[in-house]
N, C-alpha and C positions, 0 to 999 in steps of 0.2 A: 618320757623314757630317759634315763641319766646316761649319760656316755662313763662308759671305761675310765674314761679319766676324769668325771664328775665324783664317781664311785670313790678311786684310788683318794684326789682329796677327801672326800666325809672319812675315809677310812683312816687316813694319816693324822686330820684334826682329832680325830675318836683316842685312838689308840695313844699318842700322844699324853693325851689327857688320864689314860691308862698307867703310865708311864715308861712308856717305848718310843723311842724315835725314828723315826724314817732313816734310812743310812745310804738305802741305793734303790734304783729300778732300775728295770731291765725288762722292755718288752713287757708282757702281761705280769712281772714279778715284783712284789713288793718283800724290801728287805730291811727286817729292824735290828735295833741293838739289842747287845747280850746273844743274836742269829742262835735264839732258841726254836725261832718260828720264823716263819714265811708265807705271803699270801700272795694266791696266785687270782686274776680277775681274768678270765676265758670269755662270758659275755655279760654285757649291762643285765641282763634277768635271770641270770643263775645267779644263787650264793657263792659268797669269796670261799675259795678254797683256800683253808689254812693246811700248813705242812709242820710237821715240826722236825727239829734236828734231833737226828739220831742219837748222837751227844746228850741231849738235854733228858733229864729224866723222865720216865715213863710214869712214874707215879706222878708228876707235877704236870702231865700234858693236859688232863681233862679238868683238872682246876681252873689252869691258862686260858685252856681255851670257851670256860664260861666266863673268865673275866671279860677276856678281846670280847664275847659272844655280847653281854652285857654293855659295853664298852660303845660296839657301835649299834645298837637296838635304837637308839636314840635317831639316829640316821636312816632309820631306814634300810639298814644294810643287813642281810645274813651270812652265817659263815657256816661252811659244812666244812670238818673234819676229815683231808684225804689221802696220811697219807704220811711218811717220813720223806729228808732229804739228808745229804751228804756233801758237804762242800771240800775241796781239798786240790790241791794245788796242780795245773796246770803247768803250760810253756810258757816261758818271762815268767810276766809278771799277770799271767790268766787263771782264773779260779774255776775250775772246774766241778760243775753242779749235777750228783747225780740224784732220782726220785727213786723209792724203795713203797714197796706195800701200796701201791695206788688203793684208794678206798672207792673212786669213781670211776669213771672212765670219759 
């Protein structure tokens, strides 16, 4: 059984390779560049839950997300579709992240 953060790396090296970079985590969230998308890891035997930014086009979400899908097949890894988020500015210098449309629960 692969750990949470066995996952997160094959998921990083995959996607990478895709052409996206890691940029931050946080707790169960992984966050890449261009923050069109977002994947969330809840447990080592569920699929990664990708999210996409609200911002990011709606016609471009389900392309994307056969490429990332494609991207880490190789690994072992699956991604289920659950769901927009909302990033936008916080107190200081904190980002506040909200989730819209959950597609799971």
């Amino acid at each position: 059984m692969k750990t949470p953060e066995e996952i997160a790396g094959k998921v990083e090296n995959s996607i990478w390779r895709a052409g996206y970079h890691l940029t931050h985590t946080h707790e169960d969230l992984l966050l890449f560049t261009h923050n069109h998308f977002l994947f969330q890891i809840i447990d080592s035997e569920a699929p990664v839950r990708v999210y996409f930014n609200r911002e990011f086009d709606e016609s471009k979400r389900l392309p994307l997300l056969s490429k990332l899908a494609e991207a880490v097949k190789s690994e072992g890894v699956e991604l289920s579709r659950a769901g927009t988020y909302e990033l936008s500015a916080g107190e200081g210098e904190e980002l506040q992240l909200s989730f819209y449309e959950p597609l799971v629960s």
